[in-house]
C-alpha positions in Angstrom: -2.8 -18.1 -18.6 -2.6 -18.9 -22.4 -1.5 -17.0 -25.3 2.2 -15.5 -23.4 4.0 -13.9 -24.9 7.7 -15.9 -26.2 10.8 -15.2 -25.4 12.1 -14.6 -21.6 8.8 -11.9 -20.3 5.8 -12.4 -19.8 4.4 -9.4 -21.0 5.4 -6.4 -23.2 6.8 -3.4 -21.6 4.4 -1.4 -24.0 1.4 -2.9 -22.6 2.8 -2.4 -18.7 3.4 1.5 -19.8 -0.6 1.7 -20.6 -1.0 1.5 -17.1 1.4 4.5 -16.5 -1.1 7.3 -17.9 -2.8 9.7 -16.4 -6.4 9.2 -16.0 -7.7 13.2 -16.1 -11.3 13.0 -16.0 -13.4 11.7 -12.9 -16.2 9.5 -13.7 -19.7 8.1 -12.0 -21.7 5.5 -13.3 -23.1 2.1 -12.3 -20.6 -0.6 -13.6 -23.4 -2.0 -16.4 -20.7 -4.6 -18.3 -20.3 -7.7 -16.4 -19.1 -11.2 -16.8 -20.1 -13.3 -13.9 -21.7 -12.9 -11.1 -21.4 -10.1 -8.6 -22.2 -12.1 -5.0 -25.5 -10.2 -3.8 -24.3 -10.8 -0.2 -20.8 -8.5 -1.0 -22.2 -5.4 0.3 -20.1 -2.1 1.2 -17.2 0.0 -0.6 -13.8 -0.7 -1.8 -12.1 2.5 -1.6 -8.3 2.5 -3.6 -5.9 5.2 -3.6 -3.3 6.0 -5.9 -1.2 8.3 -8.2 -3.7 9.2 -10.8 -1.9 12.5 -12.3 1.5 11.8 -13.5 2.4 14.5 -15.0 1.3 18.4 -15.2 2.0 21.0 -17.7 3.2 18.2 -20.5 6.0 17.2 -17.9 6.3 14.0 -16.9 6.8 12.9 -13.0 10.2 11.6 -12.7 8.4 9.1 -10.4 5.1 7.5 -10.0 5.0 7.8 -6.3 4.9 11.6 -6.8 1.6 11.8 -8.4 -1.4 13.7 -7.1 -3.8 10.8 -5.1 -6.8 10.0 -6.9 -9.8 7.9 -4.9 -11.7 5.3 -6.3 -14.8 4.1 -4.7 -16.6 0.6 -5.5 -19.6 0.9 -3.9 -22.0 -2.9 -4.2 -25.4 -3.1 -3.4 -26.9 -6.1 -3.5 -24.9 -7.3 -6.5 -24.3 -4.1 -8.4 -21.8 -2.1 -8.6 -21.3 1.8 -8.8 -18.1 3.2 -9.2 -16.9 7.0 -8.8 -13.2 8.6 -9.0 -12.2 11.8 -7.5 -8.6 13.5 -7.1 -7.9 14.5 -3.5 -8.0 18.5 -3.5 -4.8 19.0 -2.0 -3.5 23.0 -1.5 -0.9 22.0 -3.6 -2.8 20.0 -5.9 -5.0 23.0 -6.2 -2.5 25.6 -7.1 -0.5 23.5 -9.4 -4.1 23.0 -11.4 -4.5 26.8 -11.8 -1.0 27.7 -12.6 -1.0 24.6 -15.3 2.3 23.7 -14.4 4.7 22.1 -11.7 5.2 24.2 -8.7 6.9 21.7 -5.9 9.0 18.7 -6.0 8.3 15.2 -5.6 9.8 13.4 -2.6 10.8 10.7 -5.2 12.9 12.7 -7.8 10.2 14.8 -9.7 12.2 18.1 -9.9 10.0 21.4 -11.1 11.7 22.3 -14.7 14.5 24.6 -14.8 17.5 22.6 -13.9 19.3 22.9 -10.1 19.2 26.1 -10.0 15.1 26.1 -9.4 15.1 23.6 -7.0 18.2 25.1 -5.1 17.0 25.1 -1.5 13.2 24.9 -1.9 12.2 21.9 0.5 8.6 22.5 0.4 7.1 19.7 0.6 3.0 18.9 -1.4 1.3 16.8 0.7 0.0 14.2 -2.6 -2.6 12.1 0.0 -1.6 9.2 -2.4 -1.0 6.3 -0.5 -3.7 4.7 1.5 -7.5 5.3 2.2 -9.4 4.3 5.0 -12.8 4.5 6.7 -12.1 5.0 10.5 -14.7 6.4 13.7 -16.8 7.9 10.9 -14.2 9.7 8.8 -12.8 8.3 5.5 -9.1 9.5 5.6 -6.7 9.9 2.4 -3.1 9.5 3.9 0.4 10.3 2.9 3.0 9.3 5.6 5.0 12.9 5.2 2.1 15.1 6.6 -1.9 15.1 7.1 -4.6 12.5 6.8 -6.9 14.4 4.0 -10.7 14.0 5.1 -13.4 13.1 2.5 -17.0 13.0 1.8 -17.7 8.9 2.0 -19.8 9.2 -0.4 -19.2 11.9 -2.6 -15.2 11.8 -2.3 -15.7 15.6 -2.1 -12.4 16.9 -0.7 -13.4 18.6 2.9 -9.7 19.2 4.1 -7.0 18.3 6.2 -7.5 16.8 9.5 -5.8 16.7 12.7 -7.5 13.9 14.3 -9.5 15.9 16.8 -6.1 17.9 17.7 -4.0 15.1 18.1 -1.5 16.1 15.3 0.3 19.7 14.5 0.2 21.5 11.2 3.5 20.3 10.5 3.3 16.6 11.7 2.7 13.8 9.9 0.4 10.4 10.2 1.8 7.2 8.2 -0.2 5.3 5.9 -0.2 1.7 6.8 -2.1 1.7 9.8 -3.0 -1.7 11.1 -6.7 -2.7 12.2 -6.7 -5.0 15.8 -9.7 -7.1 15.3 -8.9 -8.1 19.6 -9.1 -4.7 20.5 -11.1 -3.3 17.7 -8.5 -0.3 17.2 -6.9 0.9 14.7 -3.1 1.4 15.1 -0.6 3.7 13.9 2.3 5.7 14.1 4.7 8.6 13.2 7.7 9.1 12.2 9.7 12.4 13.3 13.4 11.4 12.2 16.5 13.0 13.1 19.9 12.1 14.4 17.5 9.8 16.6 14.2 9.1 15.4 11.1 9.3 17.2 7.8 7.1 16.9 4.5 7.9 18.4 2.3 5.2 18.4 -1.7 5.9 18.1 -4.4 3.3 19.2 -7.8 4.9 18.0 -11.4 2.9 19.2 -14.4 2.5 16.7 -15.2 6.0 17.6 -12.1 7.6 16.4 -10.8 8.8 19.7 -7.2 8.3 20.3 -7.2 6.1 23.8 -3.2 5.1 23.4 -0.5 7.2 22.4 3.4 6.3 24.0 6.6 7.6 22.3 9.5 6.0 21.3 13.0 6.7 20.4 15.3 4.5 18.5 19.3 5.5 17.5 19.7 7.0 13.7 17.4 7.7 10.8 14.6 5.4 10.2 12.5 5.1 6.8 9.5 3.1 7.9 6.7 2.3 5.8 4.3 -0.6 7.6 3.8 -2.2 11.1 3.1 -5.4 12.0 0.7 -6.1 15.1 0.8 -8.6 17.7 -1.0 -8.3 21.1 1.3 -7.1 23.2 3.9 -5.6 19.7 3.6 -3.1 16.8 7.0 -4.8 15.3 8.9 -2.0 12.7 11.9 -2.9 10.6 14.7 0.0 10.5 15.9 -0.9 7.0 19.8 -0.5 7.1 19.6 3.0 5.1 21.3 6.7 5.8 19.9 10.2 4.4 22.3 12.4 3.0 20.4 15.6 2.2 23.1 17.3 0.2 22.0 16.8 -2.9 18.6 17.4 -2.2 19.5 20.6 -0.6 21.6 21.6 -3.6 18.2 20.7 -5.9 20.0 17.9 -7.5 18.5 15.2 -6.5 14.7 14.0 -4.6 15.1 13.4 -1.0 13.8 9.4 -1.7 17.1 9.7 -3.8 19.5 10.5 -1.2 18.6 7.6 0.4 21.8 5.2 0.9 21.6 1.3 1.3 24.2 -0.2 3.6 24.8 -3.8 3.0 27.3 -3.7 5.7 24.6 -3.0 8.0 21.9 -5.0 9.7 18.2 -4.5 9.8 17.4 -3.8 13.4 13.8 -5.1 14.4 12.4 -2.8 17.1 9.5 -4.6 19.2 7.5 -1.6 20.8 5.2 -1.9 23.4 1.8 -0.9 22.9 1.5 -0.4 26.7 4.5 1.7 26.5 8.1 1.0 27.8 11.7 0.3 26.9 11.5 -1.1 22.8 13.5 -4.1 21.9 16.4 -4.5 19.8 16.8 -7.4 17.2 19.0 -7.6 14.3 18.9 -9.6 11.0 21.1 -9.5 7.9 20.4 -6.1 5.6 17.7 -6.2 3.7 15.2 -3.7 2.9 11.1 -4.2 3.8 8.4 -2.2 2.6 5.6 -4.2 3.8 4.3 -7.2 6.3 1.9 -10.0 5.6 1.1 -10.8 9.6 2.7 -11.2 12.9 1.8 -13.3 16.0 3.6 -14.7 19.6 4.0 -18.2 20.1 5.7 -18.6 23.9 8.8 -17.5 23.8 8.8 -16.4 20.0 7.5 -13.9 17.8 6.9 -15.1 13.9 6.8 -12.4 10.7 5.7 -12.8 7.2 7.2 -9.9 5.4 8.3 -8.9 1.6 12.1 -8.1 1.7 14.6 -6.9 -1.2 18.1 -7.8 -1.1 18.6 -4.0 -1.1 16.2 -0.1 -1.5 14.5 -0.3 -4.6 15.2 3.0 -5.8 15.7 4.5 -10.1 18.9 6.5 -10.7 18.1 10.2 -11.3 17.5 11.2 -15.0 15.8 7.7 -15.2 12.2 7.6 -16.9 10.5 5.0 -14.6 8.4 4.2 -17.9 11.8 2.7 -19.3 12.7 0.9 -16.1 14.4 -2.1 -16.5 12.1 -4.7 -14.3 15.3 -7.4 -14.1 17.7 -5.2 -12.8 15.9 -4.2 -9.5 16.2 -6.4 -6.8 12.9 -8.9 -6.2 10.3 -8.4 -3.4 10.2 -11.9 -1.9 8.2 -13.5 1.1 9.8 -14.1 4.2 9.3 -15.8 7.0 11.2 -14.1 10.1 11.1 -16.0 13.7 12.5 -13.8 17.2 13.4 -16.1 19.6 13.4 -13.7 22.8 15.1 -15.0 25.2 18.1 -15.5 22.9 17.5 -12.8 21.1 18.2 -15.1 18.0 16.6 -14.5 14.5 16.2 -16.6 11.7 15.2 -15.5 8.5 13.8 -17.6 5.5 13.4 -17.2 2.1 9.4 -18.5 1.8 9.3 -19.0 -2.3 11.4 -17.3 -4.8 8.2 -16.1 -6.9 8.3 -12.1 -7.0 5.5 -10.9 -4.7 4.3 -7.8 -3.2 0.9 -6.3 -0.9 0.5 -9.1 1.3 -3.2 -9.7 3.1 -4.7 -12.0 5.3 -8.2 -12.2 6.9 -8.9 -9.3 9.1 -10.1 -11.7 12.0 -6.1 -13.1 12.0 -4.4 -9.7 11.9 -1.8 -10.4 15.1 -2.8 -14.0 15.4 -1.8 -17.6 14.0 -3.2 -17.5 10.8 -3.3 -20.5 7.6 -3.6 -18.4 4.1 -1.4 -15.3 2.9 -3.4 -13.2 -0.1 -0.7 -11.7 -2.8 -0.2 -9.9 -5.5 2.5 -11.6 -7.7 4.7 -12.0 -10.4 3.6 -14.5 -13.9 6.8 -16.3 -13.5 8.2 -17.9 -10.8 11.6 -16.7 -10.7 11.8 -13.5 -13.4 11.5 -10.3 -11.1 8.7 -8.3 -12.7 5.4 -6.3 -13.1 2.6 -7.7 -10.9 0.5 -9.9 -13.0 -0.9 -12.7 -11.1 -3.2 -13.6 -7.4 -1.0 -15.9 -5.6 -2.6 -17.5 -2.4 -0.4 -19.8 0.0 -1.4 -22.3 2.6 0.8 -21.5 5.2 0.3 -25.3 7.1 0.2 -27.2 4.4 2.1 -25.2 1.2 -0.6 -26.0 -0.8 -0.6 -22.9 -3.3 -3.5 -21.1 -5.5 -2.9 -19.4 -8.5 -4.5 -17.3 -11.4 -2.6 -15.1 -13.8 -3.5 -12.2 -16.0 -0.9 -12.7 -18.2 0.7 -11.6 -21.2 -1.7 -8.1 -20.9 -3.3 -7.7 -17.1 -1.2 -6.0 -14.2 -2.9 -6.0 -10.8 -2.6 -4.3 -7.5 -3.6 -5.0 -4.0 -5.6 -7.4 -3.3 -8.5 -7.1 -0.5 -10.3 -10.0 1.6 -13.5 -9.4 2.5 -15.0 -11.8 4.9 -18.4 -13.6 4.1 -21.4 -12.8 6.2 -21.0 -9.1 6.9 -23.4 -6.9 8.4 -24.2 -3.2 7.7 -21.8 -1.3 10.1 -20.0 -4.2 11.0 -16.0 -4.1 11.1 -14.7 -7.3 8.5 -13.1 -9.6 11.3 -17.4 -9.5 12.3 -17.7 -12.1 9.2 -16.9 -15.7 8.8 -13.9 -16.5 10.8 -12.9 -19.4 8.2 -9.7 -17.8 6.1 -11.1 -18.6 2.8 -14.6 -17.9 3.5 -15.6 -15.0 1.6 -14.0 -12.9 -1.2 -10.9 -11.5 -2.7 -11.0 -8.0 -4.7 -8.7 -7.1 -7.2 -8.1 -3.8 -9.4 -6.4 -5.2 -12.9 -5.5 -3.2 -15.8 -5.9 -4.8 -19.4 -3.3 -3.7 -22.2 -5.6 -5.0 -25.0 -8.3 -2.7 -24.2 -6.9 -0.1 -22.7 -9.5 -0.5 -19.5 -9.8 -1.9 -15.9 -11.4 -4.3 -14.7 -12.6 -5.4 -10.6 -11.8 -8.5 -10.2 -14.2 -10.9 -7.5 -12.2 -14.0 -6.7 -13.7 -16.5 -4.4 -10.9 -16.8 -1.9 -11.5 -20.9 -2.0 -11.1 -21.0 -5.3 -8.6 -18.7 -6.4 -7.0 -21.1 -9.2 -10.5 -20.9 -10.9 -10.0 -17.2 -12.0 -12.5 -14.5 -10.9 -16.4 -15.0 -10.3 -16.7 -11.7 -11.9 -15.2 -9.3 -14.1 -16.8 -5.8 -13.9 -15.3 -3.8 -17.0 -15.3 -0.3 -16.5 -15.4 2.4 -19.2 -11.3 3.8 -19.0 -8.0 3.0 -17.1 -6.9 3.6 -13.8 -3.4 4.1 -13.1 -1.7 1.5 -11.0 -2.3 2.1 -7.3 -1.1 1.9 -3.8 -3.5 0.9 -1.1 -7.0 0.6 0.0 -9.6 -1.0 2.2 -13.5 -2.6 2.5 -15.8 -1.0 4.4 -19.2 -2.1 5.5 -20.5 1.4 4.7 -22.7 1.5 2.5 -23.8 5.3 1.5 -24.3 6.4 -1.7 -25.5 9.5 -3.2 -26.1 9.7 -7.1 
């Protein structure tokens, strides 16, 4: 946390835009340059996703979210570390490679070139599989909440296809990309959205073995853009950000469909509770705000408690905007909130945590829909300025102690993941310690000065002591979305 930069940033928007580049080639090699000391207990994979191609054809994506999903796989073994990068083979990815040159656009804005008249009416839509990966009854799943899970080789990352999830899901459906893992039920949850005048969620519970043993539908009134769930028992809790779609422009090829998305202030975010038994969902309404992502949720009695990141409105970049210029101060700040449903009032109150920038929120996998102590975040340097993730922010939720390291002036970081001390081979991660800061936190972090990223291994009781170890690889990897820790421990050379 020395050496920042003067003036009213902590960084330089130069050194942010390194992390903005495509990385082209895919690598595999054992991580040889380390500071530190990898933990020879830390066994398993840390899978990322993210866009790794942003542009095609020497044009730029008008938006990051648009570009093709690359995998990254951190594979320790008994305190090594092998890392390997493949892109998902998509069928559009695949056809845009041969032809050398843009042939859909992105849901975000990316237009192909040509002006209106070559978008005019063409709403075909690339599955990217950029957005989350995850390691689920066997299958390790790329996902992209507009269509298809993408299945892959665990260990190679080979590309083997789409998949329906044993028939489960239609050509044309889709399967979101936040699912939530119940450590009390050992399932994973999900959902999908199919939105119209009325939107429509089907909820999946899937066992260990990947069979779907829970599915009920849902209908809530008006268009719904829903990114996360939040788990509790009885509850997967989604927030209906106050938002309308007006296709018109999209339609027209004017405009990305993300883009023709309209923030009502006038509006409240509605708060469906949906029964993962199946039922009637229920209604609850706080002031607008706009919610990517949740830390946790549990009951307590009568009450139902939410740790989420909210912006004052959709976070969105004017079209013709180059997201590489963006200005960081002028879009509204992802705070923490704290959100309490008082049931039998059907009052909410909603609290501003801490007024530090933050985004990707974790906790131990053992606490997912329970009381929990410590939330895990990525952050901003400063503790009001709304701006690029730089920082590992840990906060006691009892006792507001807080724990903080910062990469600052040149490292930006992404997710971060807990992994539970005292894992087993095959074991899911709430079978490790139970204690919330008992094991490790895992951090992706690009470095300006060198032009490289690093994984960062944080011990999650020490956080404010800076990482344990620092494995340097040999390039950059674009900034990311999501990923996930898996016990599995494969690995073919």
């Amino acid at each position: 946390m020395t050496g920042l930069l003067t003036g009213d940033r902590p960084y330089s928007m130069a050194d942010w835009r390194g992390g903005t580049q495509s990385l082209t080639e895919e690598y595999d090699y054992w991580i040889d340059e380390v500071e530190g000391t990898v933990p020879k207990d830390l066994n398993g994979t840390l899978y990322r996703n993210g866009p790794g191609l942003l542009e095609r054809g020497g044009v730029s994506l008008a938006h990051p979210f648009d570009g093709d999903g690359m995998i990254c796989a951190f594979h320790f073994e008994q305190g090594r570390v092998h890392f390997r990068n493949r892109y998902v083979r998509t069928a559009g990815f695949l056809e845009e490679e041969k032809a050398d040159r843009l042939l859909y656009r992105g849901v975000f804005g990316t237009q192909k070139p040509g002006g209106w008249l070559a978008n005019f009416l063409d709403t075909r839509i690339k599955n990217i599989a950029n957005t989350h990966i995850i390691y689920w009854g066997g299958k390790l799943l790329a996902l992209w909440e507009a269509g298809l899970p993408h299945r892959l080789d665990p260990a190679t990352l080979e590309t083997l296809g789409l998949d329906n999830l044993d028939g489960l899901l239609g050509e044309h459906d889709a399967f979101a990309a936040h699912p939530r893992f119940d450590p009390q039920t050992q399932r994973l949850v999900n959902f999908a959205l199919k939105p119209g005048l009325n939107t429509r969620i089907h909820l999946y519970e899937f066992a260990a073995t990947g069979e779907c043993v829970s599915q009920p539908v849902f209908q809530i009134p008006g268009f719904a853009f829903i990114h996360d769930i939040a788990l509790t028992p009885h509850y997967a809790i989604v927030f209906q950000n106050p938002v309308r779609l007006n296709p018109l422009p999209y339609l027209l090829g004017l405009r990305g469909a993300a883009q023709c998305i309209q923030f009502n202030a006038n509006e409240p975010t509605r708060i469906w509770l949906l029964p993962r038994a199946g039922g009637a969902p229920q209604q609850f309404t706080m002031p607008a705000c706009f919610v990517f992502h949740h830390a946790n949720a549990y009951e307590a009695g009568d009450e139902i408690h939410i740790e989420s990141i909210a912006y004052s409105h959709f976070p969105t970049l004017d079209p013709g905007t180059d997201f590489r210029e963006v200005n960081f101060a002028s879009l509204p700040a992802s705070l923490l909130w704290h959100i309490t449903i008082h049931r039998p009032t059907d009052k909410v109150i909603s609290t501003i945590v801490d007024d530090r920038p933050c985004e990707f929120p974790v906790v131990h996998p053992a606490k997912v829909g329970q009381p929990y102590r410590y939330t895990y975040l990525a952050a901003g340097h400063d503790p009001k300025i709304n701006a690029p993730l730089q920082a590992l922010w840990r906060r006691d939720r009892h006792s507001g102690e807080q724990q903080f390291w910062s990469a600052a002036p040149q490292g930006f970081v992404g997710e971060p993941i807990f992994v539970p001390r005292g894992l087993d081979q095959g074991s899911f991660l709430w079978h490790g310690s139970q204690d919330e800061d008992d094991g490790w936190v895992l951090q992706v972090m690009y470095d300006a000065s060198s032009h490289t990223s690093q994984l960062l291994i944080f011990d999650a009781a020490a956080i404010h002591g800076g990482p344990i170890a620092r494995l340097h690889l040999k390039h950059h990897i674009p900034y990311g979305l999501h990923g996930s820790f898996t016990t599995y421990s494969g690995l073919h050379n």
